[in-house]
N, C-alpha and C positions, 0 to 999 in steps of 0.2 A: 347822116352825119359825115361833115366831109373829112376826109382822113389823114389831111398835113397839120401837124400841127409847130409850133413854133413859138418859143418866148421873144414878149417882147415888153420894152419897161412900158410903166406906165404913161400916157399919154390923153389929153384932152379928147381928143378926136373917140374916144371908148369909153366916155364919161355916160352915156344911155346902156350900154353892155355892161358897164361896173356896177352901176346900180341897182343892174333886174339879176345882175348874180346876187350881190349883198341881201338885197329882197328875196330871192330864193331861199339862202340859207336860212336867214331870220324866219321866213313861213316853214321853215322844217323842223323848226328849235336844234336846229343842230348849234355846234360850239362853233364859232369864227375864227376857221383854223384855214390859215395862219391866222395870228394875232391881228397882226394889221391890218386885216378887213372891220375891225372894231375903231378904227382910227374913225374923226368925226370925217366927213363927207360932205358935210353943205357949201365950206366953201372949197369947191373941187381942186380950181389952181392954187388956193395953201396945201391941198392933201397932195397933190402932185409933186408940190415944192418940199412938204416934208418927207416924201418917199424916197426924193432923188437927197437929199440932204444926207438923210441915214446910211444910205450907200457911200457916203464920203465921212461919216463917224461926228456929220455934225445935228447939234439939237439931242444927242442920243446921251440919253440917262446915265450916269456914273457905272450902276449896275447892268447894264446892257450893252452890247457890241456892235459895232460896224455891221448892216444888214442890209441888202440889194430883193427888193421886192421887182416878181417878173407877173406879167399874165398871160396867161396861155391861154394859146388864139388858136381856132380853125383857118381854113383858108377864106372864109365868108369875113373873117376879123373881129369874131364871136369870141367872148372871152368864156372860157368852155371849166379854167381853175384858173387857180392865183398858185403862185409858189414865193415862198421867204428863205433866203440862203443866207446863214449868219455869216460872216468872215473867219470868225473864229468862238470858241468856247471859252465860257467861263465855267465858274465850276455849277451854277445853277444849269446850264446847257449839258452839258457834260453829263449830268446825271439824270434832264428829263427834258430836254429842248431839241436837243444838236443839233446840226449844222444845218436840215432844211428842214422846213414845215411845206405843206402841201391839202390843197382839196381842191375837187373836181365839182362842179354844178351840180344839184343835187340829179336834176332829171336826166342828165350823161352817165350818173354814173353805171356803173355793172358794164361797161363796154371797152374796159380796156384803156381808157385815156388817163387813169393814173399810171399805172406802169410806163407809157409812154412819156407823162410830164416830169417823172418823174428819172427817167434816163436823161432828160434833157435837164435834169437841173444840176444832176450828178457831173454832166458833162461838164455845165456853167461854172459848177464848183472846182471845178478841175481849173480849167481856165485863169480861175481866183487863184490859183496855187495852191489848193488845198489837197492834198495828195490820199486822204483818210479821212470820208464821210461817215457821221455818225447821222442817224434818221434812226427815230424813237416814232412806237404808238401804244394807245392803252392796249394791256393785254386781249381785251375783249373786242376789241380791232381785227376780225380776223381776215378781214379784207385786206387792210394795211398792211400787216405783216405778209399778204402774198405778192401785195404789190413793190414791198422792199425785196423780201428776199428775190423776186424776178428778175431783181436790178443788182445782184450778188453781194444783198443782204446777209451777215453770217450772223447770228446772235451771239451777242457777248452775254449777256444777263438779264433779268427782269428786276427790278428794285419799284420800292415803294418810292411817288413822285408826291413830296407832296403837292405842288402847284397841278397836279394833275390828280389828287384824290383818290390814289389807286395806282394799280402793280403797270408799272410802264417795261416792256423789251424793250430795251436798245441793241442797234445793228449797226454793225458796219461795214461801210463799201469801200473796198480798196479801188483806186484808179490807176 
């Protein structure tokens, strides 16, 4: 596994890499975390075109925020996870979303490239202006939760999510 890794937005040219991730996850029954791996996919350049759209607050739901979808690439230009960094919180976020979602391919993971994509999004978020990241997982997450706090996750709380069905930590990362 080559060991740069690096965000980058989404793009046509990674349309056979985005695929056999989305496919990976689906053969794992895991959740399509971030959300927007659940976005349809067949016709690629509308998916493209509503990614980059969200990132500028248009098409996006009354109920939902301004939100910059990245995918994280090796140096081969394998997309290895996906990352969603909201703009800001509502108060749905706030209490079980915040500000970045993240997952790593299912067959990478246990090697470290969460904690890795996961400084890098923190960084991005930075960049956004956001000065105070909040980064939520279910409690029984206990990989997630090692992979925030490596990234100077402090926990504020664990509360009941409901859109998450269970006791979610929330952390936060100062910048």
């Amino acid at each position: 596994m080559p060991d740069e890794l690096k965000l980058m937005a989404p793009a046509a040219e990674l349309e056979a890499s985005y695929r056999s991730y989305v496919a990976e996850v689906r053969a794992c029954d895991d959740l399509l975390v971030p959300w927007v791996l659940g976005y349809d996919a067949d016709d690629f350049p509308a998916l493209l075109a509503r990614l980059r759209d969200a990132s500028e607050g248009k098409g996006v739901p009354d109920d939902f925020v301004p939100h910059t979808t990245f995918w994280t690439v090796d140096s081969t230009d394998r997309i290895v996870g996906v990352v969603n960094i909201r703009h800001e919180l509502n108060e749905s976020l706030l209490l079980e979303g915040g500000h970045i979602g993240y997952s790593i391919r299912p067959s990478l993971r246990g090697r470290g490239l969460a904690a890795r994509q996961l400084a890098l999004a923190v960084a991005e978020a930075g960049r956004m202006g956001i000065t105070r990241v909040l980064v939520v997982c279910h409690k029984e997450n206990a990989a997630s939760a090692r992979v925030i706090t490596a990234n100077g996750g402090v926990m504020e709380n664990e509360v009941f999510g409901e859109e998450a069905g269970g006791v979610v930590q929330r952390y936060w990362i100062e910048l």
